[in-house]
Each structure stands twice: as structure tokens, then as C-alpha cells.
C-alpha positions, 0 to 999 in steps of 0.5 A: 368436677374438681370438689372445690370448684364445686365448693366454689360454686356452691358458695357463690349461689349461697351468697347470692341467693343470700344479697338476693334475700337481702336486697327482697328485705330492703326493697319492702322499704325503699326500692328504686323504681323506674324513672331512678328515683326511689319509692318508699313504702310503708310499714303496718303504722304508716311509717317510710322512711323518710327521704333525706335527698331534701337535706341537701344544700338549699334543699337538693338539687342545687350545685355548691358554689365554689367560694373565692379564697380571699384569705391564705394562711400557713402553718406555724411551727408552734404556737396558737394559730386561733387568732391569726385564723379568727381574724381572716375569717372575720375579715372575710365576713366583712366583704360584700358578698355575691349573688349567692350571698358568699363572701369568700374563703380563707385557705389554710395551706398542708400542715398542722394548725393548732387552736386553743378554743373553738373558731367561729365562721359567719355568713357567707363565710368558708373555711377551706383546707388542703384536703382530709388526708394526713399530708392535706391540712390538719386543725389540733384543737389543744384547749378544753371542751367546746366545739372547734368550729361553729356555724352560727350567729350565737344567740337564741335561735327563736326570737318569739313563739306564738303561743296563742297559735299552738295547735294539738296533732289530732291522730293517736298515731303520726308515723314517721315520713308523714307531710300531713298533719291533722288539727282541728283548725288548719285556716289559722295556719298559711303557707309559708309560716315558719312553725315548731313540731314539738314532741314531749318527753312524758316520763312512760316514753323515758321508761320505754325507751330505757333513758331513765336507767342509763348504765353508769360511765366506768372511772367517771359515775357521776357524769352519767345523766338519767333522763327526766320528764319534760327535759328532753322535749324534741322540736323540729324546724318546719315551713307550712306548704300547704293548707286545706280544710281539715290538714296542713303540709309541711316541708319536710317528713316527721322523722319521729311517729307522735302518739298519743300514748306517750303525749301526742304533738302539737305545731306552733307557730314562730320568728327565727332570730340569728340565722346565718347562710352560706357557710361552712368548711371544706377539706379539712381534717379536725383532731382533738387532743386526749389523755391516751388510756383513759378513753372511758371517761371525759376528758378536757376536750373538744365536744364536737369538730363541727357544730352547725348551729341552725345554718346551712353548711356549704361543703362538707 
């Protein structure tokens, strides 16, 4: 045999035998099983990994509606674009909308636009490009910190917390991927019930986890922000399904395992406030402007290209 056929071969059994072993790894978590959907499986603790198919638009499974173009801007050669862009968004966000509560789109054509603060898309409102790539349709975001674009209605979030309700986790371990949580009086709850699942941050969870002896930032020491005890509490959204004598279920998995060593959690009912649906952004490509040389250290620019803020994204 030729040696580097032999090589060859060699090689592609290793690396075989190496996916195989991989794969092996990967499957003692999830693995695919015979009806093509995926099967979790739990570690020593309980924890799975948590199924993500129901972070999806309306949950999963649902086809995205294709927003209308009601609106159709160019580019300019110079100068802000974030007015005239603003205005046809809110133009938009003043017709009817459908039966799947979208009111339409506004389409930027190929080009550069450039904004000096951030836009801001209300419900049932798209904001539509010419595609990601550098001939489709570019935004320059030119001012100074802030998010290019929000989805959101601006306000608190939370119109009231129901502090009388509130209710402590009573397992010293919650794992990562469980529905079921176990409290001493599941009957105060009801399907249906929007509630907080509220995970403290104890100053022993900070320590653990090295939050609280963040290296400093090179050139800028001062924005370097330790973490402290109680500012850095974790709550997730979640809709009672389920309630019976000893638990209740809920919508969606815990993605982060509440123990008892580092405070436990509690549920607690609440009213949402400034909700917003059927929005988001399509086909385009967000670009902030920096100082080139200094990436180390902040500079006066966009935070974030878009911040979804408690609504649903159409398409991303």
C-alpha cells in the first residue's frame, strides 16, 4: 500500500473514531430520538438542557407573517436619516392592523443610512432592509451610546407586583430544565397567572462565580463595575400552566438551577405594563461608528444594534 494512502486512512478512521466520540458526549445530553424530535437527558442534579424550539416566534411552530411594505425610503448622500426614518415608522404604527395585529412595513432601499440616535419600532410595526450583505441595506448608527433600534413601548415593564402572593422554591436544588416548581401553597396560584421567578444574588453566589474581583478594563479602570449583593437579583418572565396539590408548572423551563446555598427563589405574582407584539426588523446590516485603535476601552457608541425590550421580534 502507498504510505500516505495508508496515512490517509489512518487519519480518516481517527478522526472518525474522534466525531464518534464526540457525538457519544453530546448525545448523554440531547440526542435525537426516533419520531425527529430531540430527547433531553439529565445530569446527577436534574439539570437538561433546556429546550429552546419554544423561543420561537409566538412560541414555535408558527409561520412569520410577511409584513406589507407600506413605506419606501432611499438613501441619502449625506446627512441624518433619523427623522425622516422615524416619521414613516410612526406613520406605519398609525394604521389598522391586520388579523395577525401587523400593521405594515417601512423598506429601506440598498445603501448607506446613517442615524444619530436610536429609532424606535411600536406594535405591529417592521423595519425592513435590502438584505445583510454590504450591497443590501446598511444603518450607520453616528451618535453617542444608546441602542440603534428598540422594540418596545418605553415604560416600566411591570405595572405592579403582588407582593402578598409571593411564595418560596421549597427544594434545596431547582435544576436547570425544570417545569415544576414545588411551594407550599400551589391553590393561591391559577393557570394562567403571569408570575416572576426571582433568583437573588447573595454576596456567596457573587464570590463563587468571581463577580465580585472583575479584572480591571485596560486604558479605562474606572468603568470596571464589581458585583454587589442584591444588584444583580435575576427574574424571568413565566405563565402558570398547571396547578395541583403540592406544585405548580409552568410555561417555560428554569435555565438557571436555584439552590438553597446561595438563597433559594421564590414565584410571585404580577400585571404587565407597555407590551408590545408583532414588531421587529428584517434584512438589515447595523454598523456603529469607533475610534479605530482604541477598542479596549468604550467609546461614545451604540450599545447595542437591537434591543428587544419585552416584545416579540418578527424576523430577525
Amino acid at each position: 500500500m502507498n504510505p500516505a494512502m495508508k496515512c490517509s486512512i489512518i487519519a480518516g478512521l481517527a478522526l472518525g473514531l474522534g466525531a464518534a466520540s464526540a457525538w457519544a458526549v453530546e448525545c448523554a445530553l440531547v440526542c435525537p430520538g426516533g419520531d425527529g424530535r430531540l430527547v433531553y437527558t439529565a445530569d446527577a442534579r436534574g439539570n437538561t438542557i433546556p429546550d429552546f424550539s419554544w423561543c420561537g416566534y409566538r412560541g414555535g411552530g408558527v409561520a412569520i407573517p410577511n409584513a406589507i411594505t407600506k413605506e419606501t425610503l432611499s438613501p441619502n448622500a449625506s446627512g441624518d436619516d433619523k427623522a425622516r426614518i422615524q416619521a414613516a415608522i410612526d406613520r406605519v404604527a398609525a394604521l389598522a392592523p391586520d388579523a395577525n395585529g401587523v400593521r405594515g412595513a417601512v423598506e429601506l432601499a440598498s445603501g448607506v443610512f446613517r442615524i444619530g440616535s436610536g429609532l424606535s419600532l411600536k406594535a405591529g410595526t417592521v423595519l425592513r432592509g435590502a438584505g445583510q450583505d454590504p450591497a443590501g441595506t446598511t444603518i450607520v448608527f453616528t451618535g453617542n451610546g444608546g441602542n440603534m433600534i428598540t422594540i418596545g413601548a418605553g415604560g416600566s415593564p411591570i405595572a405592579s407586583i403582588n407582593t402578598a402572593s409571593r411564595q418560596s422554591l421549597l427544594d434545596a436544588y431547582v435544576p436547570v430544565g425544570a417545569t415544576r416548581l414545588r411551594i407550599a401553597n400551589p391553590a393561591a396560584f391559577a393557570p394562567g397567572d403571569k408570575i416572576l421567578l426571582e433568583r437573588p444574588s447573595t454576596a456567596n453566589w457573587i464570590h463563587d462565580i468571581g463577580m465580585d474581583n472583575i479584572a480591571q478594563r485596560p486604558g479605562d479602570p474606572d468603568s470596571t463595575q464589581q458585583w454587589y449583593a442584591g444588584k444583580v437579583d435575576l427574574k424571568y418572565e413565566r405563565t402558570v400552566l398547571a396547578v395541583d396539590a403540592t406544585t405548580i408548572t409552568i410555561d417555560a423551563p428554569v435555565v438557571m438551577a436555584m439552590e438553597d446555598i446561595y438563597g433559594g427563589g421564590t414565584v410571585v405574582k404580577f400585571t404587565a405594563a407597555n407590551r408590545i407584539k408583532e414588531a421587529g426588523v428584517e434584512k438589515l446590516r447595523l454598523i456603529t461608528q469607533y475610534v479605530v485603535g482604541t477598542e479596549d476601552i468604550d467609546q461614545p457608541h451604540a450599545g447595542n444594534g437591537v434591543m428587544i425590550s419585552l416584545s416579540f421580534a418578527v424576523r430577525g
